[in-house]
PLY file of the C-alpha trace (Angstrom):
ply
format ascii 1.0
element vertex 248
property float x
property float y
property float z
element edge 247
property int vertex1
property int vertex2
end_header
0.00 0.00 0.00
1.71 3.50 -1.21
2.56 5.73 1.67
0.00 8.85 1.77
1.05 10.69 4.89
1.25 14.43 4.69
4.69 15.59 4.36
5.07 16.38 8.11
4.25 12.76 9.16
7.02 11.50 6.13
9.51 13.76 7.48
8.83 12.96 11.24
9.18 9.58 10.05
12.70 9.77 8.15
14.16 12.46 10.15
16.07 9.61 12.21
17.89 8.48 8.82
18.03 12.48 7.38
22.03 12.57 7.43
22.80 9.63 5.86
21.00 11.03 2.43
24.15 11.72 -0.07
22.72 15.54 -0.34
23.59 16.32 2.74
27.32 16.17 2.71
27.56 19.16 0.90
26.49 21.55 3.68
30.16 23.29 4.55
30.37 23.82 0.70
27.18 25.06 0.26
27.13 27.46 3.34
30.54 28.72 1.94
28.69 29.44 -1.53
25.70 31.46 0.68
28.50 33.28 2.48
30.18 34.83 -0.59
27.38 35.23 -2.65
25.61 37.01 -0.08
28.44 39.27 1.39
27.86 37.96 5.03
29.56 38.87 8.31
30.07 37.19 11.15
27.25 38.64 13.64
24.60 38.56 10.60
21.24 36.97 11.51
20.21 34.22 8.97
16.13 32.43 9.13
16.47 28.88 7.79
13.05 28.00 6.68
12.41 24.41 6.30
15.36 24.04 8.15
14.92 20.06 8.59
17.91 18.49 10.94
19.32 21.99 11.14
22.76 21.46 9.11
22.77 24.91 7.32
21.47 26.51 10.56
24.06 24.94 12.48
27.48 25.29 10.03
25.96 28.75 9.85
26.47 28.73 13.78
29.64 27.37 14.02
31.12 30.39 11.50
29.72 32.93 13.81
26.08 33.33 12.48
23.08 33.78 14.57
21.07 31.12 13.04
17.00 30.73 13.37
15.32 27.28 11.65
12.01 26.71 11.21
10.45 23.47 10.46
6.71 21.64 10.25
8.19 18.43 11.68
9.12 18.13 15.20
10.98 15.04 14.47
13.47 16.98 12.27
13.43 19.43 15.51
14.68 16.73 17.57
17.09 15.73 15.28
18.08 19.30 15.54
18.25 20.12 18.72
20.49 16.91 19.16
22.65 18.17 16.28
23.22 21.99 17.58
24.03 19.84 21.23
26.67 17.16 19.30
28.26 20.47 17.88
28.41 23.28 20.70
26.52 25.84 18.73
23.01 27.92 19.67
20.68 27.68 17.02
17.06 28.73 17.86
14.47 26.03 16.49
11.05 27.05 15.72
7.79 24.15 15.10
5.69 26.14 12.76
4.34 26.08 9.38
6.69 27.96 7.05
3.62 29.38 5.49
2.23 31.18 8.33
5.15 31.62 10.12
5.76 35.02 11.68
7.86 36.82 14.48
9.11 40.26 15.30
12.66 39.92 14.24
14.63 40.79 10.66
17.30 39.20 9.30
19.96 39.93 7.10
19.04 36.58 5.09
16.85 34.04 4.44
17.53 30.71 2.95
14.51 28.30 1.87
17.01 24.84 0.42
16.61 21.60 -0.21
12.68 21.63 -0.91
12.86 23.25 2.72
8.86 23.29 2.05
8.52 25.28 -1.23
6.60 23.10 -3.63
5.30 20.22 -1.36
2.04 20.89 -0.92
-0.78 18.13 0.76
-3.97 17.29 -0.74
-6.36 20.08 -0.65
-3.69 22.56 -0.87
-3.50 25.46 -3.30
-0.24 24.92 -4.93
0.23 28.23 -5.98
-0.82 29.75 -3.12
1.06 27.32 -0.65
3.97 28.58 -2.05
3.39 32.69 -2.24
2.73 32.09 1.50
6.33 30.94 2.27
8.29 33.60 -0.20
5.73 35.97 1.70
7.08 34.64 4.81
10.74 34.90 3.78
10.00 38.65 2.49
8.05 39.94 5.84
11.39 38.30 8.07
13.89 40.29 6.18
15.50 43.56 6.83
15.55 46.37 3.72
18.43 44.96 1.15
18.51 41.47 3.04
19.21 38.46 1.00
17.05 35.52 -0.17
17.96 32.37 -1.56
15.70 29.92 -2.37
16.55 26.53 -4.39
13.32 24.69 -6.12
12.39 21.98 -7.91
13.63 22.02 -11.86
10.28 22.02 -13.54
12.62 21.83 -16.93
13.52 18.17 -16.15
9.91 17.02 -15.50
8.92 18.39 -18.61
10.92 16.92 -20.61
10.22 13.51 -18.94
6.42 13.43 -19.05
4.74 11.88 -21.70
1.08 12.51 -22.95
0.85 8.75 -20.94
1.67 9.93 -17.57
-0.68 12.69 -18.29
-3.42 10.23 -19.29
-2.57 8.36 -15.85
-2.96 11.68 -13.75
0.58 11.39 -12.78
1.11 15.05 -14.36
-1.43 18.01 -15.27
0.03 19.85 -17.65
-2.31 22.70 -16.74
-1.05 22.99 -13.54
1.92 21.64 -13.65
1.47 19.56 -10.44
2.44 15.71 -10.27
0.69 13.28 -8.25
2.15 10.04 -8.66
3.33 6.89 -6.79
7.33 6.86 -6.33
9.81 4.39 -5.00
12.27 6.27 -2.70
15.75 4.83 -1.86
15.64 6.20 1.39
18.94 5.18 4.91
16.24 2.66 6.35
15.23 1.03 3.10
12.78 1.39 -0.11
9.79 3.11 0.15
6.69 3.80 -1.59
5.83 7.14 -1.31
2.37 8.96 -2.82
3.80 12.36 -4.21
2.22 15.70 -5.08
4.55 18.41 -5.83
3.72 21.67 -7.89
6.43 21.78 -10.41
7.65 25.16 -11.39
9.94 26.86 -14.44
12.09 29.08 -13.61
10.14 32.54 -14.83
7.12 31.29 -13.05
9.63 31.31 -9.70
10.70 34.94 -10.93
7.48 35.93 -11.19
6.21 35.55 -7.95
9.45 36.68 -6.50
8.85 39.66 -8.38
4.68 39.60 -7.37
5.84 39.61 -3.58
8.15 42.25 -3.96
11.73 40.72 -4.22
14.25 42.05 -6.67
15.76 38.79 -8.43
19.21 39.44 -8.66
20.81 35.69 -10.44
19.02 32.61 -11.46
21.75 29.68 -11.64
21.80 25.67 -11.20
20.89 25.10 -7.54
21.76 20.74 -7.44
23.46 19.52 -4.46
26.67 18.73 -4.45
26.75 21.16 -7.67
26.00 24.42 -6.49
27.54 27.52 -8.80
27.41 30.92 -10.73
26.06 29.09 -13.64
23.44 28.69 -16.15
20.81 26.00 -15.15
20.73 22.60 -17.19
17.55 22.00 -18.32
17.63 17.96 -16.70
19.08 18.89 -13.40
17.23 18.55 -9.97
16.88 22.24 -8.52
17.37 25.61 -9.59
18.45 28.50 -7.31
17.40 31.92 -7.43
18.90 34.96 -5.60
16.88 37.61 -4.96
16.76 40.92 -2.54
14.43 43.19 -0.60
14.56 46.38 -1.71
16.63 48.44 0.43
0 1
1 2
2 3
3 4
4 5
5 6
6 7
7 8
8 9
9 10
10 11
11 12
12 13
13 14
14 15
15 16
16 17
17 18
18 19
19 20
20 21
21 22
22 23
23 24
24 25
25 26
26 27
27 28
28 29
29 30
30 31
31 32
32 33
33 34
34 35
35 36
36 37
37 38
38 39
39 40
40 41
41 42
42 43
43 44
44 45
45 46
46 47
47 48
48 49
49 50
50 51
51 52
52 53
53 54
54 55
55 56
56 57
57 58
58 59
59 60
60 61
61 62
62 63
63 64
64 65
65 66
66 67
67 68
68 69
69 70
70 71
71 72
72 73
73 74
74 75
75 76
76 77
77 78
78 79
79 80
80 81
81 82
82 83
83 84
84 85
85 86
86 87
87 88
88 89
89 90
90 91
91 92
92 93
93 94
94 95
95 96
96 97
97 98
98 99
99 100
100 101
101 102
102 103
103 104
104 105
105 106
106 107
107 108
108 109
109 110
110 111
111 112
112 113
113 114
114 115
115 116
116 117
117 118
118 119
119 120
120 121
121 122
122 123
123 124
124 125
125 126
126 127
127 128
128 129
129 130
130 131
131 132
132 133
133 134
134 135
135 136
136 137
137 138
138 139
139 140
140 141
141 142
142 143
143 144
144 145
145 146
146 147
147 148
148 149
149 150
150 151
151 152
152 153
153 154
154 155
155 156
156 157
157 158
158 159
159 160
160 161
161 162
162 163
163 164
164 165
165 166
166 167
167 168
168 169
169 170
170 171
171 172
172 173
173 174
174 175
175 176
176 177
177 178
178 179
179 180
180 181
181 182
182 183
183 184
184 185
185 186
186 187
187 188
188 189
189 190
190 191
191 192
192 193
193 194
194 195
195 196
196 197
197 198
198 199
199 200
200 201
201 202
202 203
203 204
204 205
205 206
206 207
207 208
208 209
209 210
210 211
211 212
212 213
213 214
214 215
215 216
216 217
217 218
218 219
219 220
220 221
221 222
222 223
223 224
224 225
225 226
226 227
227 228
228 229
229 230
230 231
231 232
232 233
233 234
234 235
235 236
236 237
237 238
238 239
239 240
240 241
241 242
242 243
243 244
244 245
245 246
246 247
């Protein structure tokens, strides 16, 4: 029987096994990439949203960072919490909904990676508007000329998989560019099948509502794991990052 939790439950479930996934052993690189691309100080104040087991929030700590995450799943929390312990760092972890998410503070950037809950939306959910909520969110928490970066889902690559089959399936709509399908993942504690429903976006769709929330978008490059760089995106890869600001 395919697995149709919501995506809190799945990642509550997995968050045990989170580390061992080959994507995260990029984090020092990656948070190296953030730092230059973004100008950052030591002393700057960073929101992770979707934060998950905290390893950007926490490598952001350890380089002198004040780090905030924010994550649906209290079982990534824990995993968290443990982590920030294990390495001797503060990081302040927040359980809340990365769409309606809100405190007084404003930070000098805000990351949203790894499908850190842009795209994933449950069934019942407005794609579109699931996902204006959280670069709403990201806007509202950052101070005038903060940074945003914010890696997605490729919807090149799914495009160019699809066939008018799937379509006939419902495993894609082509008219809203969501998927809803049955996948196997490879996950630490063995294969699983997992019910997906993702909201698949290209790249000026992403710009647009950027741009429709009020962000400037400064670069739009390839935003893979393990392949992060000031470069053009190719059209099969996994995720696509785009940089954007808040008008100072």
């Amino acid at each position: 029987m395919p697995d149709q939790r919501t995506w809190k439950e799945l990642f509550d479930g997995h968050a045990p096994r989170y580390s061992e996934n080959v994507f995260t052993k990029w984090t020092s690189t990656e948070v190296t990439f953030l730092e230059e691309i973004c100008s950052l100080s030591p002393g700057n104040s960073v929101l992770d949203i979707g934060c998950g087991v905290g390893r950007h929030s926490i490598e952001l700590a350890k380089r002198g960072y004040k780090a905030t995450g924010v994550d649906i799943s209290p079982g990534m929390l824990d995993e968290a919490r443990s982590n920030s312990l294990e390495a001797s760092v503060e990081v302040e972890l927040i359980e809340s909904d990365a769409c309606t998410f809100r405190n007084s503070r404003l930070y000098d950037l805000v990351v949203c990676l790894c499908e850190g809950g842009f795209g994933l939306v449950n069934p019942g959910e407005d794609p579109i508007g699931h996902d204006l909520a959280i670069l709403r969110t990201a806007f509202e928490h950052l101070k005038p000329g903060g940074w945003f970066v914010l890696t997605a889902l490729n919807g090149y690559m799914t495009i160019r998989q699809m066939t008018d089959e799937a379509v006939a399936a419902g495993a894609f709509d082509p008219a809203s560019m969501v998927s809803h399908y049955q996948d196997t993942w490879k996950l630490p504690e063995g294969e699983q099948q997992i019910v997906i429903r993702e909201r698949l976006f290209i790249p000026p769709e992403i710009v647009a509502l950027l741009r429709h929330v009020g962000f400037e978008v400064v670069n739009i490059w390839g935003g893979t794991a393990g392949e992060w760089g000031k470069r053009p995106i190719k059209l099969d890869e996994i995720e696509a990052m785009f940089v954007a600001r808040k008008p100072a």
